[in-house]
C-alpha beads as a LAMMPS data file, in Angstrom:
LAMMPS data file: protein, C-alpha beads

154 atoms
153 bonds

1 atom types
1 bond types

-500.0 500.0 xlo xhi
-500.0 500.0 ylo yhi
-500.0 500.0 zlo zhi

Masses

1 110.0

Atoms # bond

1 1 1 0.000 0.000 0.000
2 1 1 3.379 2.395 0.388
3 1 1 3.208 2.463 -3.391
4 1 1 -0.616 3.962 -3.190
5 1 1 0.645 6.335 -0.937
6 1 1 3.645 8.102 -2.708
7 1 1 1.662 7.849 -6.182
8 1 1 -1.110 9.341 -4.862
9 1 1 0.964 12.517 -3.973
10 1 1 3.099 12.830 -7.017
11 1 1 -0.082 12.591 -9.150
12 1 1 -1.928 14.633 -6.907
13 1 1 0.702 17.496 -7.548
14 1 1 -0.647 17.502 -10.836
15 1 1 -4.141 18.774 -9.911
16 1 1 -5.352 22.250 -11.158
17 1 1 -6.500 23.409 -7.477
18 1 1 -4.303 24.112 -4.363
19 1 1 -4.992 21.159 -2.110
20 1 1 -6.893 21.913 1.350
21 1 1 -5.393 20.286 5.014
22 1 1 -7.027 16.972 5.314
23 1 1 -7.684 17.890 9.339
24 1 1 -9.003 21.662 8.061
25 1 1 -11.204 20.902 4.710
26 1 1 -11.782 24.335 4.643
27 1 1 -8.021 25.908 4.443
28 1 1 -6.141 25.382 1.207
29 1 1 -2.331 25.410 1.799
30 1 1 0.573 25.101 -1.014
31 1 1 1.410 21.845 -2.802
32 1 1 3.763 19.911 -1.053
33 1 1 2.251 20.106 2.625
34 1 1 1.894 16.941 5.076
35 1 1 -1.645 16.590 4.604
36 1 1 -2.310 18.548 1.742
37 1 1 -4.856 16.556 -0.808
38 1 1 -7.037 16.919 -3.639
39 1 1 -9.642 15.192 -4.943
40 1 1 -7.263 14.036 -7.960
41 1 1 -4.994 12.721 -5.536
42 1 1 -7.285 10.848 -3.375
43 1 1 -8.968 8.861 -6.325
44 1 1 -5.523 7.772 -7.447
45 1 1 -5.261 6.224 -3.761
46 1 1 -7.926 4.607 -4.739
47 1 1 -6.661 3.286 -7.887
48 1 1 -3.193 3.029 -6.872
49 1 1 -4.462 0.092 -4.533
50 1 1 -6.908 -1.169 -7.556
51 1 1 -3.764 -1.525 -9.161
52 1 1 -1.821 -3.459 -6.335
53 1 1 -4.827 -5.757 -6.056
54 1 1 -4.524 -6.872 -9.704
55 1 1 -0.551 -7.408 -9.635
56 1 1 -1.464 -9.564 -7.274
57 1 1 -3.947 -11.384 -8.874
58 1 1 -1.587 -11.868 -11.851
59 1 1 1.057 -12.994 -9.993
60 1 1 -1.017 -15.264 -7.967
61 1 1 -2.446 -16.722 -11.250
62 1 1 0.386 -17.047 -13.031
63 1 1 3.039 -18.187 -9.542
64 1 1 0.474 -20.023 -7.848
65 1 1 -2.505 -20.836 -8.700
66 1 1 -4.655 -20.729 -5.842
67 1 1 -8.413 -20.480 -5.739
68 1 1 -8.466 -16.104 -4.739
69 1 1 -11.698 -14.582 -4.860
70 1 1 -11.443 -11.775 -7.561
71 1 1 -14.145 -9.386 -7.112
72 1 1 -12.684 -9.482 -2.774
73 1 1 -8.967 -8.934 -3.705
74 1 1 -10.117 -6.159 -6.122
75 1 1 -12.332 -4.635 -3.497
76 1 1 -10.375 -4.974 -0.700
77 1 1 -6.714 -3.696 -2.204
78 1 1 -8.979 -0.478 -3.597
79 1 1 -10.238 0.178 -0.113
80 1 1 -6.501 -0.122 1.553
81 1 1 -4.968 2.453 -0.817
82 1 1 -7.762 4.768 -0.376
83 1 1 -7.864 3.940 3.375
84 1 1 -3.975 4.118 3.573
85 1 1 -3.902 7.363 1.839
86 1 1 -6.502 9.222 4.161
87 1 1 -4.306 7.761 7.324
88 1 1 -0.901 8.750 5.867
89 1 1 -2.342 12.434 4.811
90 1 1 -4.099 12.565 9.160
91 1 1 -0.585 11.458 10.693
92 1 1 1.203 13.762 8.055
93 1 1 -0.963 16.921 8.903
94 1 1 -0.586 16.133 12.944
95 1 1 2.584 14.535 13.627
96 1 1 4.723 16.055 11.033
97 1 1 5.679 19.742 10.627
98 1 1 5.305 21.894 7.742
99 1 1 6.670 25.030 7.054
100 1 1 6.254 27.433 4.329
101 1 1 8.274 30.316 2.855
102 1 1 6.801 32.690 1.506
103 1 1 8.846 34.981 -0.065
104 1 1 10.441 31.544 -1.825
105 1 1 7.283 29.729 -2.568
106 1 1 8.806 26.445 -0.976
107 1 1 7.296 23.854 1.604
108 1 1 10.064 22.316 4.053
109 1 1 9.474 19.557 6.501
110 1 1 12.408 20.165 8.727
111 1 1 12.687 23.157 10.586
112 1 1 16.329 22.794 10.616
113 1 1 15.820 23.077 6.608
114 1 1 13.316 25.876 6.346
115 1 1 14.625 29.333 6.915
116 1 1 14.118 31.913 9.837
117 1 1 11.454 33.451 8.331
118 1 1 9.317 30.492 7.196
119 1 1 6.139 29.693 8.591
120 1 1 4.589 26.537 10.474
121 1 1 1.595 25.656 8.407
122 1 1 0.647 22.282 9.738
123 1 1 1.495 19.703 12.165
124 1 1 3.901 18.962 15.181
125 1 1 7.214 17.934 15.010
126 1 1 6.821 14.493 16.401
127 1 1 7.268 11.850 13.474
128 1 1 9.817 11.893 10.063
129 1 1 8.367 11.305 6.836
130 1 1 9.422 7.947 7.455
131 1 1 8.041 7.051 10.761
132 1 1 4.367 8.296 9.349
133 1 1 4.590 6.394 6.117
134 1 1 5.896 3.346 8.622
135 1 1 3.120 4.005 11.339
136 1 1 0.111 4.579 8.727
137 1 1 1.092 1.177 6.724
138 1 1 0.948 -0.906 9.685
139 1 1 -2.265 0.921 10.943
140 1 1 -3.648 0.279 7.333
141 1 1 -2.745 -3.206 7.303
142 1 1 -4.259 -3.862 10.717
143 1 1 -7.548 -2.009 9.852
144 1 1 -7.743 -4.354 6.508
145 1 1 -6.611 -6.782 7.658
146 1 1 -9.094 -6.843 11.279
147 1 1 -12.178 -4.714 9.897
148 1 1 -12.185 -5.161 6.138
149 1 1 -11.091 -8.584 5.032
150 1 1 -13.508 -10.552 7.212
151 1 1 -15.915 -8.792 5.554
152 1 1 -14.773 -9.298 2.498
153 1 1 -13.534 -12.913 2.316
154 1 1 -16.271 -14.455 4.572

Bonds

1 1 1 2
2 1 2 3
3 1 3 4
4 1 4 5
5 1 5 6
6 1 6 7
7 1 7 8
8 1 8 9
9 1 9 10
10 1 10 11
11 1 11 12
12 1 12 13
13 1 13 14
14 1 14 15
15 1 15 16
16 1 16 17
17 1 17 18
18 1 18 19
19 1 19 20
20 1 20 21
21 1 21 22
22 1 22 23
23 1 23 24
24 1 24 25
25 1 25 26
26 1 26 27
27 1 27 28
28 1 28 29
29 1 29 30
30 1 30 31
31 1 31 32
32 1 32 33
33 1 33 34
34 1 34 35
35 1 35 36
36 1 36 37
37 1 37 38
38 1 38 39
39 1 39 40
40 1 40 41
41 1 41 42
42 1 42 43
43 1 43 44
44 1 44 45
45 1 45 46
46 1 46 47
47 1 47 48
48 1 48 49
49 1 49 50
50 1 50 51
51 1 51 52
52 1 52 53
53 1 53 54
54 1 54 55
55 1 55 56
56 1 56 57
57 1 57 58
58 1 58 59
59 1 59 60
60 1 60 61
61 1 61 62
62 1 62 63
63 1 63 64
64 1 64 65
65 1 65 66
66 1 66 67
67 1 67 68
68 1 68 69
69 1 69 70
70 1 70 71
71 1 71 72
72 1 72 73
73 1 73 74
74 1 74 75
75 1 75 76
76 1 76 77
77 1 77 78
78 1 78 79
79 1 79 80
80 1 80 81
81 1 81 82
82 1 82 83
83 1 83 84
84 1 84 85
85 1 85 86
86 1 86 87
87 1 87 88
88 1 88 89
89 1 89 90
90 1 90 91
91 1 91 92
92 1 92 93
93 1 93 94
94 1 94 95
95 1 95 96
96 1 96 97
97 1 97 98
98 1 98 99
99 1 99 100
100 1 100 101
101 1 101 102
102 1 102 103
103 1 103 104
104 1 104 105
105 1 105 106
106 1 106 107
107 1 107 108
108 1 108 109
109 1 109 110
110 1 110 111
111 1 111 112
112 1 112 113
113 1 113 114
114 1 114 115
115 1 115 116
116 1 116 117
117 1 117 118
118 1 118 119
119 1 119 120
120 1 120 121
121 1 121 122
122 1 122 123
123 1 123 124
124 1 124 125
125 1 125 126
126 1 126 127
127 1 127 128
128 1 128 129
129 1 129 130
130 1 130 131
131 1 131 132
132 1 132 133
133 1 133 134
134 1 134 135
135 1 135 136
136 1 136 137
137 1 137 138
138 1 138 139
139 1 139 140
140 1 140 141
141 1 141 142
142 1 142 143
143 1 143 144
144 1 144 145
145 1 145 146
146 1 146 147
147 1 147 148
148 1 148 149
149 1 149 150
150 1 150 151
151 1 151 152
152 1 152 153
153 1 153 154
């Protein structure tokens, strides 16, 4: 689901409007902020994991062989990017800082990086980029793999 996550920020760098903080729907902040998403970006989460689901499918039909429920796997791998995505932007927008400077037009996630004058937009400065995309794929895999695939593959 990682590879949900980072696609679903590169391509939703691409959209025409300024994202908005996942935590404050209302307030739009530059590209590049923890948190930050569009509605472009959040649908590619979506298929980002629709994608995972049916490498895996191939794989398993062409490796394997086993008897996997199609329309589940589909269903469930969509859910866990889209899922994954919304609990990666949430940590990102909380537990790691942003800063912003203005007269540069550049976001910065450390404040060692970002200069004097730079604003905190979001977040604290608990987690790294790392430790969220670490902490938000094990509490998407746990969610799936507890709440949704039950469900799914009862």
């Amino acid at each position: 689901m990682l590879i949900s996550f980072y696609s679903s920020s590169i391509i939703g760098i691409l959209a025409k409007t300024k994202p908005c903080l996942i935590t404050k729907p209302w307030r739009r902040v530059p590209s590049g902020t923890n948190g930050g998403i569009t509605l472009f970006g959040t649908i590619f989460s979506a298929i980002g994991g629709l994608i995972i689901g049916l490498a895996f499918l191939f794989l398993d039909k062409i490796c394997s062989g086993l008897n996997v429920q199609l329309s589940a796997t589909i269903i469930f791998s969509t859910i866990c990017g889209l899922v994954g995505s919304i609990i990666d932007s949430v940590l990102g927008a909380t537990l790691q800082t942003t800063y912003f400077d203005e007269e540069k037009k550049l976001v910065y996630c450390e404040s060692k990086d970002a200069p004097p004058k730079a604003i905190r937009i979001s977040g604290m400065s608990c987690l790294s980029n790392a430790q969220v995309n670490l902490l938000s794929v094990l509490i998407t895999t746990i969610v799936g793999g507890f709440l949704f695939a039950p469900k799914l593959y009862a």
